[in-house]
ROSE-416865 format. One record per residue (C-alpha): residue number from 1; x, y, z. Coordinates in pm, whole numbers, plus 32768, in hexadecimal, padded with zeros to 4 digits. Example, Ala and Ser with C-alpha at 12.3 -4.5 7.8 and 13.67 -1.06 7.14 Angstrom:
<atoms>
  seq     x     y     z
    1  84CE  7E3E  830C
    2  8557  7F96  82CA
</atoms>
This chain:
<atoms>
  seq     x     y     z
    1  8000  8000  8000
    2  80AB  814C  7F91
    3  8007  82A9  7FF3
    4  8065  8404  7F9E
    5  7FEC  8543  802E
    6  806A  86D0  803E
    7  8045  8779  8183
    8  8065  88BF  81F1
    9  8083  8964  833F
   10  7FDC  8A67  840D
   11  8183  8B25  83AB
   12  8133  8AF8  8231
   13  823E  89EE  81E3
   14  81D3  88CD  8172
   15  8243  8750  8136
   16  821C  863E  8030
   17  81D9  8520  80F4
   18  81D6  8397  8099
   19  814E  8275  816E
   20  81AF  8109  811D
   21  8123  8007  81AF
   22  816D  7E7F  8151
   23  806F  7D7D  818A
   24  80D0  7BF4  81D6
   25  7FA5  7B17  8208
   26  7EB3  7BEC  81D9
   27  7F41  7CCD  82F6
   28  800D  7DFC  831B
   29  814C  7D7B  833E
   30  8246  7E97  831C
   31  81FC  8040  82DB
   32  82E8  8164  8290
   33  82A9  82D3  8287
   34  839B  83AB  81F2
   35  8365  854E  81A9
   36  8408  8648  80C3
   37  83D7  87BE  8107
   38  8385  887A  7FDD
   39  840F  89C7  7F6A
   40  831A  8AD2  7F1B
</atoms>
């Protein structure tokens, strides 16, 4: 399962975000996050 999603915050940066998330039997097995900060 891969997600992606842009955030910002209340400061007005803001972040490219990713979410992993590996699934082994049917379950959820493993997940990873990682963020980017994005230049205006």
């Amino acid at each position: 399962m891969v997600s992606y999603a842009i955030v910002t915050f209340p400061n007005g940066s803001a972040d490219a975000l990713m979410y992993l998330g590996i699934l082994k039997d049917g379950k959820l097995f493993r997940t990873e996050t990682r963020s980017t900060p994005l230049s205006k």
